[in-house]
C-alpha positions as CSV (number, residue, x, y, z in Angstrom):
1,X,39.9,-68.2,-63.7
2,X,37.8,-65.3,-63.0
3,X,36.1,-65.0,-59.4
4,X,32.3,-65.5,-59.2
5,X,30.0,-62.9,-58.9
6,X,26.8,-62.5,-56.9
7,X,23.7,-63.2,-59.0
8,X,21.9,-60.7,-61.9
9,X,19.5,-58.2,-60.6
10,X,17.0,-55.7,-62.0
11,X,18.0,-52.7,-62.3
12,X,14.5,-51.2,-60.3
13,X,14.9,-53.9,-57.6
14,X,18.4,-53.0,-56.3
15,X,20.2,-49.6,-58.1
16,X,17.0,-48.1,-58.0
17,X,16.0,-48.1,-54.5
18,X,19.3,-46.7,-53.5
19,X,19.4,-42.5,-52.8
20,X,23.4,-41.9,-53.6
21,X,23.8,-38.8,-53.6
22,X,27.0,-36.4,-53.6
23,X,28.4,-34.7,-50.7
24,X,31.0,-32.5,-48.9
25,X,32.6,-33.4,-45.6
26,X,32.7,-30.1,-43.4
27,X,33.6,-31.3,-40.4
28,X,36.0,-34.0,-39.9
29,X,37.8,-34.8,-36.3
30,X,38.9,-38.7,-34.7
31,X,36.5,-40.3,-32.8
32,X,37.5,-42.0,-30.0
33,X,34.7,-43.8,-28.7
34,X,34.7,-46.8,-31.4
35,X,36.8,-49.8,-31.3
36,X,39.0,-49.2,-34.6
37,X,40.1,-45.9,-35.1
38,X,37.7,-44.1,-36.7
39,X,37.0,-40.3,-38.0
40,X,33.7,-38.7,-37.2
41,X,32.9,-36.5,-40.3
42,X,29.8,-33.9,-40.9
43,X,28.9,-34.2,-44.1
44,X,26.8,-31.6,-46.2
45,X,24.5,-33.0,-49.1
46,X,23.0,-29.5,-49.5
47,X,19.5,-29.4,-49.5
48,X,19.5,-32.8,-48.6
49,X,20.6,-31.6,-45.6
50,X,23.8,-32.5,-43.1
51,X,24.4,-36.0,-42.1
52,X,26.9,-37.6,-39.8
53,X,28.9,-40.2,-40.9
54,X,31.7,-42.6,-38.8
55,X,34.2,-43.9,-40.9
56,X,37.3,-45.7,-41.1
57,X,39.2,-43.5,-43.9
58,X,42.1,-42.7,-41.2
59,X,44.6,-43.9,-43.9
60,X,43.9,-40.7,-45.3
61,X,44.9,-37.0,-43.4
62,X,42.1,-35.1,-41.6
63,X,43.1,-32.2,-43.6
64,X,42.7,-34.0,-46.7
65,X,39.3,-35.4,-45.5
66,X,37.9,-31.8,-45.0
67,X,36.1,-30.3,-47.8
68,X,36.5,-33.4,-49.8
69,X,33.3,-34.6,-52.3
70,X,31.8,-37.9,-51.4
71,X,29.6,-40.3,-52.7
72,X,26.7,-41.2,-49.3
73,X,23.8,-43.5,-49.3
74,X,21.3,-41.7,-48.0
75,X,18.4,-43.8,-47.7
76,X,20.0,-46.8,-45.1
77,X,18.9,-47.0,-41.5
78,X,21.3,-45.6,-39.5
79,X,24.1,-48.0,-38.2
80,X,24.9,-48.4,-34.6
81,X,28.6,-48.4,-34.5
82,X,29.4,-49.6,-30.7
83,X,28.6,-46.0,-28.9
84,X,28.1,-44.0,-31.8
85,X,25.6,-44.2,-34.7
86,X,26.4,-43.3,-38.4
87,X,23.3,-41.9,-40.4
88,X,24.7,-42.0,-44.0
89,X,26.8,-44.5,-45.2
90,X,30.3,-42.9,-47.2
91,X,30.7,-45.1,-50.2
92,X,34.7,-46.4,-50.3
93,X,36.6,-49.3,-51.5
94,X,39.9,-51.1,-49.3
95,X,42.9,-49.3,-48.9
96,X,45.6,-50.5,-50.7
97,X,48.2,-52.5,-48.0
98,X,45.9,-51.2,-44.9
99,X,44.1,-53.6,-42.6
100,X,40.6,-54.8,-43.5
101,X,38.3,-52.3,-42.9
102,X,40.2,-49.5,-44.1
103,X,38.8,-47.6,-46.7
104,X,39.5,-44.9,-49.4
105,X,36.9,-42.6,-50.6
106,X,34.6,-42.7,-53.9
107,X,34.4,-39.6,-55.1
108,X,33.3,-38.0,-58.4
109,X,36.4,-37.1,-60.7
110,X,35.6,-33.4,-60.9
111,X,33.8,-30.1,-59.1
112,X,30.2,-32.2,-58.6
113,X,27.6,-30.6,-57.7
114,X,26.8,-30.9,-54.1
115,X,23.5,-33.1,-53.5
116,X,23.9,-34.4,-57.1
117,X,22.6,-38.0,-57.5
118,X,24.6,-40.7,-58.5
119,X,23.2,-42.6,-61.8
């Protein structure tokens, strides 16, 4: 039996409004401040400018985090996360076999083009 699904939606009232947009993480460290751990990452959506991003993508290594191409919502409110605030959302999906919350990156399959939008 297949698992339901949320309700159909336009295409203009929900994709549409969204600006997803490719980026590069260029600054990556732990932050300590947040409840979970929790990587504080710089991300670079060139001439969309630099946003900061909390995540939890700790699953992966910092050095593998750096430089990497990510897919980043860039037209959400920015997110209180306890102390810190995140001001572009990093697009990821569950770990496989790590706690809930954990997350592993979407990321385009090839060399994107940095500030690319996502269609």
């Amino acid at each position: 039996m297949a698992s339901e699904i949320k309700p159909v939606v336009s295409y203009d009232a929900s994709f549409a409004l969204l600006d997803i947009r490719v980026g590069r993480v260029i600054e990556v460290e732990v932050e300590t401040r947040t409840n979970k751990q929790t990587y504080r990452m710089v991300v670079d959506f060139g001439k969309y400018g630099k946003r900061l991003s909390y995540g939890r993508f700790t699953c992966h290594p910092i050095e593998e985090v750096k430089d990497r191409l990510v897919l980043g919502v860039l037209n959400f409110e920015p997110r209180p996360m306890g102390p810190v605030t995140s001001e572009v959302l990093i697009l990821g999906v569950q770990y496989p076999k790590a706690e809930s919350g954990e997350a592993t990156f979407v990321s385009p399959a090839v060399n994107a083009k940095v500030g690319s939008k996502l269609f």
